[in-house]
C-alpha positions in Angstrom: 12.8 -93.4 63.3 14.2 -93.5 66.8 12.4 -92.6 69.5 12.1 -89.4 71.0 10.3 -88.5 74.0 9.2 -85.3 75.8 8.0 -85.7 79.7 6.8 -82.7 80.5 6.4 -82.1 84.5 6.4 -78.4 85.5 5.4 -78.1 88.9 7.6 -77.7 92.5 11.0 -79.0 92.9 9.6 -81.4 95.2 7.5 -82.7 92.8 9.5 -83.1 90.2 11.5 -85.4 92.6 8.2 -87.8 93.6 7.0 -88.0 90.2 9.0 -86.7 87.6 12.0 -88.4 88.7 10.2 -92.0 89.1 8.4 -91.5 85.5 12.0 -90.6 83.5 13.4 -93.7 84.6 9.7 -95.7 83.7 10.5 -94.7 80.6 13.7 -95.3 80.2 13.1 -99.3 81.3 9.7 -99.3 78.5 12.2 -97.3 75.8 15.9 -98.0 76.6 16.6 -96.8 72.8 14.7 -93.8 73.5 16.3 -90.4 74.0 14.7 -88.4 76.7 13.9 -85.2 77.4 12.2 -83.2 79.8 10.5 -80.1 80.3 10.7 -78.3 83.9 10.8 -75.6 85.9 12.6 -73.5 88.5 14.8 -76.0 90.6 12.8 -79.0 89.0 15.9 -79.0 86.3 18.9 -79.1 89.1 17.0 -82.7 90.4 16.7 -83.8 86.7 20.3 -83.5 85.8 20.8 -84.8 89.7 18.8 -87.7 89.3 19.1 -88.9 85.1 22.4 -86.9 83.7 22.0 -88.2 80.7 18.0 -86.8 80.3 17.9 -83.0 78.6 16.5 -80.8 80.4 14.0 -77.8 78.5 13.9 -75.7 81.9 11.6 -72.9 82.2 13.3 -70.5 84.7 11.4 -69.0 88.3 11.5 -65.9 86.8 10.4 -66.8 83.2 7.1 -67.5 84.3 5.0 -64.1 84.2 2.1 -63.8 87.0 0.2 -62.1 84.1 -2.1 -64.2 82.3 -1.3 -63.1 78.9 2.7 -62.8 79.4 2.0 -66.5 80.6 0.9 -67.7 77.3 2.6 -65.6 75.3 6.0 -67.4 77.2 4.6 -71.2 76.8 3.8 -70.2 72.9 7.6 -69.5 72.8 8.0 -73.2 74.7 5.6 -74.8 72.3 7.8 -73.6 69.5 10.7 -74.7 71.0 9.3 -78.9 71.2 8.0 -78.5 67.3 11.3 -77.6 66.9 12.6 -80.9 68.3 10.1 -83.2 66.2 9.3 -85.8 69.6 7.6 -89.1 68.8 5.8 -88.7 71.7 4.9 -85.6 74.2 4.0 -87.0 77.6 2.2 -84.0 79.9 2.1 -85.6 83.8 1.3 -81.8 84.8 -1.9 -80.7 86.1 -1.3 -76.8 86.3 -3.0 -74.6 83.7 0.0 -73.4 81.9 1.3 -77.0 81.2 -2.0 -77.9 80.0 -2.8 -74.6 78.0 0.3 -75.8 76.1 -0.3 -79.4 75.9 -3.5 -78.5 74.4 -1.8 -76.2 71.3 0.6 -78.8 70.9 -2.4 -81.3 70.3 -4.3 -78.9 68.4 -0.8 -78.4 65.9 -1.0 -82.1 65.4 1.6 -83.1 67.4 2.2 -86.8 69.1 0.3 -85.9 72.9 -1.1 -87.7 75.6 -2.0 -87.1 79.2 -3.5 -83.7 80.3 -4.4 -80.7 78.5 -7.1 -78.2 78.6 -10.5 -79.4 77.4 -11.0 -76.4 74.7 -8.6 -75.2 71.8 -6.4 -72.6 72.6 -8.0 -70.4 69.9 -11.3 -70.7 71.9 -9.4 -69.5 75.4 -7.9 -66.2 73.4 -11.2 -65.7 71.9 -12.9 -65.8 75.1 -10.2 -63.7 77.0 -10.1 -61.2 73.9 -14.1 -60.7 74.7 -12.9 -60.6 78.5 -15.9 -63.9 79.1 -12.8 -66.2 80.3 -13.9 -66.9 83.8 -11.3 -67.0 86.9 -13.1 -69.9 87.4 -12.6 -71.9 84.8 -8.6 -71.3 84.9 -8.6 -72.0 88.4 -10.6 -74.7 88.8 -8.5 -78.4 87.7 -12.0 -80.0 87.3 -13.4 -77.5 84.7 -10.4 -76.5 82.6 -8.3 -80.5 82.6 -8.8 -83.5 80.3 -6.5 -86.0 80.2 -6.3 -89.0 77.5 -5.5 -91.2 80.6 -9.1 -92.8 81.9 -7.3 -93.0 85.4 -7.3 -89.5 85.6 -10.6 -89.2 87.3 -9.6 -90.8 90.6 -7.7 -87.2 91.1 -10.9 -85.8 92.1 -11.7 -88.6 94.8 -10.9 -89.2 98.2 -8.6 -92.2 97.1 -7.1 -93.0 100.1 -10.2 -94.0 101.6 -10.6 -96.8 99.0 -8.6 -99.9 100.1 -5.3 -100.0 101.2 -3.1 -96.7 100.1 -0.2 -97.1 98.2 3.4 -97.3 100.0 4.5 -94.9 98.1 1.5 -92.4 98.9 0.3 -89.5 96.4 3.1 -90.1 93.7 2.8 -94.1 93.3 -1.3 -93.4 93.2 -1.3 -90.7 90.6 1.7 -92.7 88.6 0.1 -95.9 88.8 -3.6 -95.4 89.0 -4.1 -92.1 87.0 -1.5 -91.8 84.8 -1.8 -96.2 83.9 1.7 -96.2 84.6 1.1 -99.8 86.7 4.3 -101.6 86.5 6.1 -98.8 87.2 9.0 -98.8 89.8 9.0 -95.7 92.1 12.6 -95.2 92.5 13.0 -91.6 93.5 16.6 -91.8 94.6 19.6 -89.0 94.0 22.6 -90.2 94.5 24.9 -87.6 96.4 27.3 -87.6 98.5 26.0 -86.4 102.5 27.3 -83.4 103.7 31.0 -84.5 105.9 30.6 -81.2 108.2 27.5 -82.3 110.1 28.7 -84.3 112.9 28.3 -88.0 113.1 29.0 -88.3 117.2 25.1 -86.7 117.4 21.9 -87.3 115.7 20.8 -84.1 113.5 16.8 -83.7 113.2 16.3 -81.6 109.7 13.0 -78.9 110.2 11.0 -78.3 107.0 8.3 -76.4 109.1 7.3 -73.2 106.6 4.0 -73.3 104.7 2.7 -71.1 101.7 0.6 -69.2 104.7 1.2 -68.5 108.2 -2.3 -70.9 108.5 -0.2 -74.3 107.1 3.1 -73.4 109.1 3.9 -75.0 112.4 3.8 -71.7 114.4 6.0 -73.1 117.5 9.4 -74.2 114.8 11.8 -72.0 116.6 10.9 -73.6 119.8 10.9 -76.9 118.7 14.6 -76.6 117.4 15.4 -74.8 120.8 14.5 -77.4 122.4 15.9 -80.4 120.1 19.4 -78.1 120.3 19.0 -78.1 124.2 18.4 -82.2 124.4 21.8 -82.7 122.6 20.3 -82.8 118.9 22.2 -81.1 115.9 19.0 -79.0 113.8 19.3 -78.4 109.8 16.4 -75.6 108.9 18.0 -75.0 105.7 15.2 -76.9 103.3 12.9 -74.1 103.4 15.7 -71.6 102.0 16.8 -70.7 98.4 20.1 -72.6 98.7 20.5 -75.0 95.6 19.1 -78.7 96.0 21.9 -80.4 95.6 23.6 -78.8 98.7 19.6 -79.4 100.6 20.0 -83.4 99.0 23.7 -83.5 100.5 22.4 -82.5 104.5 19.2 -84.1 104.3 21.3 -87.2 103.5 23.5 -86.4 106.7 20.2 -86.2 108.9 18.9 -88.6 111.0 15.1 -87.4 110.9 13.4 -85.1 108.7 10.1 -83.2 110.6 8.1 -81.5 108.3 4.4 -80.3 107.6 2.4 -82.2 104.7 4.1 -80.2 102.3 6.9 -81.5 99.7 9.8 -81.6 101.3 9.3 -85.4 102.8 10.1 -85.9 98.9 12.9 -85.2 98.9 13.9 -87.1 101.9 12.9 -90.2 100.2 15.3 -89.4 97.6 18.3 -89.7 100.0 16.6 -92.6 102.5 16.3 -90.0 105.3 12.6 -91.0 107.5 10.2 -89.0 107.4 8.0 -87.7 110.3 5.0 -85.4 109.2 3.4 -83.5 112.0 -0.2 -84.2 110.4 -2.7 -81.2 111.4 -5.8 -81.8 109.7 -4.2 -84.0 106.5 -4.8 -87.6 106.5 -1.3 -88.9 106.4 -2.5 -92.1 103.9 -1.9 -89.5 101.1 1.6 -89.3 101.5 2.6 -92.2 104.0 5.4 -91.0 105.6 7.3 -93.0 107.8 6.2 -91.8 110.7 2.9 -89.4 111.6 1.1 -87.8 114.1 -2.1 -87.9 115.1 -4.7 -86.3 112.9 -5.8 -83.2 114.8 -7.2 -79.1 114.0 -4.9 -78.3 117.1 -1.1 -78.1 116.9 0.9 -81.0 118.2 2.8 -79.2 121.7 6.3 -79.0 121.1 7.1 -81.1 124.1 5.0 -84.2 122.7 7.3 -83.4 119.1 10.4 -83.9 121.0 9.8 -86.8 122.9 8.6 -88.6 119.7 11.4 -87.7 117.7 13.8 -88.6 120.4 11.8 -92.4 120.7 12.3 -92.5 117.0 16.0 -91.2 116.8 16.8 -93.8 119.3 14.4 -97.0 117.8 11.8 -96.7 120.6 8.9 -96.0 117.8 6.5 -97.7 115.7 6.5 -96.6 112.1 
C-alpha cells in the first residue's frame, strides 16, 4: 500500500510558512513515493499551494472556526470524518492549539495511524466533563495541562531553550522541528518562489513595516512616524503585511523590499521565504528565539524612532553588523 500522509499544521499563516512549509518538503525527501496532504487553516492553505503545488490542501476556512467551544468541536468532528474518509498511513499533528489536538486525540482514540500532539484525555472524557459543566478554562487553555505528544522532544517547549547552548540559525522553527518534533536532519527550506512585485521602484530602497500587534501593548506605538520619517530620508515604505490582502500579493512586495522592520511577531517568516532581512525591533523578547538578521537591543522602553532610522539606513546601505 502506498503511502499516504496527513501533516496537519493549523495555526497563523506565518506559521505555516516557518514550519509547515519546511516539514512538507522533510517529508517529501524521507517519502518521495508518498502522496501528501495537509490540513490548514485561514491563509495557511494560499502558502501551501504557494510553496508545494503538488501537496492537497484540507483547509479549514477563517470563518469555519466557531469562537464557541462546542461549535468548535462539533466542526473538527466534521474534519475528523473527513481524514477517515481518506484512509492515511500516517497522521502527523505539528500543532499545539487545542482544537488540533482535541482532534488528533479522536483520531487516535478511532484507531487511526497518529503521532505528535494530542490531548492527554479521550475526547469522550472532555464531553463528559463539559456536559457536567467541570471542564476547567484552565485546562483548555493551558498547553502544559491539556498536550501530550508521542515525540519525547516535546518537553523542551516548556523551557527557556535558547538559553541552553548556542540557538539554532534558524530560531523557533528549526528548534521545535529539530529538537521537539525529532525531525534532526531536516533541511529548513522555507522558500516561495514568486515573482517580486515590478511597480515598486528599484532606483530607491523600500523598508517594508510589519509594526501591528494582537494588543495596543505588543504594537510599536510610534509606526506612523517611523514611515514619516523613512519617506522623508528618500526611502519607499510597504505597510501592507499587516492588511487582509492575499499572501501571495504580501510574498510578491516583500520580495521587492530591501528591509523588513517588524515586532517579534510572524511576519519576519515570511520574509525568510522570499530572502528579504529581517530587522526585529526587540522590546522585552530575546531575539535568540527567532534570530533575525538583525535586532535591537533588548529593552521594556521603545526604541526612539530616530535611533530606528539611522539603523535601518546603516543597514540599507552595508554599514551594519548582522
Amino acid at each position: 500500500m502506498a503511502e499516504k500522509i496527513l501533516v496537519i499544521r493549523m495555526m497563523e499563516s506565518f506559521d505555516v510558512a516557518a514550519i509547515g512549509v519546511p516539514a512538507i518538503r522533510h517529508l517529501k525527501r524521507c517519502f518521495p513515493e508518498a502522496e501528501i496532504h495537509c490540513l490548514t487553516f485561514g491563509q495557511g492553505s494560499e502558502i501551501v499551494r504557494l510553496a508545494e503545488p503538488d501537496v492537497t490542501v484540507l483547509d479549514l476556512a477563517q470563518d469555519d472556526w466557531p469562537e464557541d467551544f462546542v461549535s468548535a468541536m462539533e466542526v473538527f468532528l466534521e474534519l475528523a470524518e473527513i481524514i477517515n474518509s481518506h484512509n492515511y498511513t500516517e497522521i502527523i499533528n505539528l500543532d499545539t492549539w487545542f482544537m488540533p489536538c482535541f482532534l488528533t486525540r479522536f483520531l487516535k482514540d478511532a484507531g487511526k495511524p497518529v503521532i505528535g500532539n494530542m490531548l492527554n484525555r479521550s475526547v469522550q472524557d472532555i464531553i463528559n466533563d463539559f456536559k457536567h459543566q467541570s471542564l476547567s478554562a484552565d485546562y483548555v487553555n493551558s498547553l502544559e495541562q491539556y498536550m501530550q505528544s508521542t515525540w519525547s522532544g516535546m518537553h523542551a517547549w516548556f523551557e527557556k531553550w535558547w538559553l541552553h547552548g548556542e540557538p539554532p540559525q534558524g530560531g523557533y522553527p528549526e528548534f521545535y522541528l529539530r529538537r521537539c518534533c525529532g525531525f534532526a536532519d531536516i533541511d529548513m527550506d522555507m522558500s516561495i518562489n514568486v515573482e517580486a512585485e515590478p511597480t515598486f521602484s528599484r532606483s530607491e530602497k523600500t523598508v517594508a513595516l510589519a509594526l501591528e500587534g494582537v494588543s495596543s501593548t505588543d504594537c510599536y506605538q510610534s509606526a506612523n512616524e517611523l514611515a514619516r520619517q523613512l519617506t522623508t530620508k528618500g526611502f519607499n515604505v510597504y505597510a501592507g503585511l499587516d492588511s487582509d490582502a492575499n499572501i501571495k500579493e504580501k510574498l510578491s512586495k516583500l520580495k521587492a523590499c530591501d528591509l523588513l522592520v517588524s515586532i517579534p511577531a510572524g511576519a519576519q517568516w515570511l520574509a525568510a521565504a522570499v530572502n528579504t532581512p529581517v530587522l526585529i525591533i526587540s522590546g522585552h523578547i530575546d531575539p535568540q528565539t527567532i534570530m533575525p538578521d538583525y535586532a535591537t537591543e533588548v529593552s521594556d522602553q521603545p526604541i526612539s524612532v530616530e535611533s530606528l532610522v539611522e539603523g535601518i539606513a546603516d543597514i540599507i546601505e552595508g554599514k551594519a553588523d548582522a
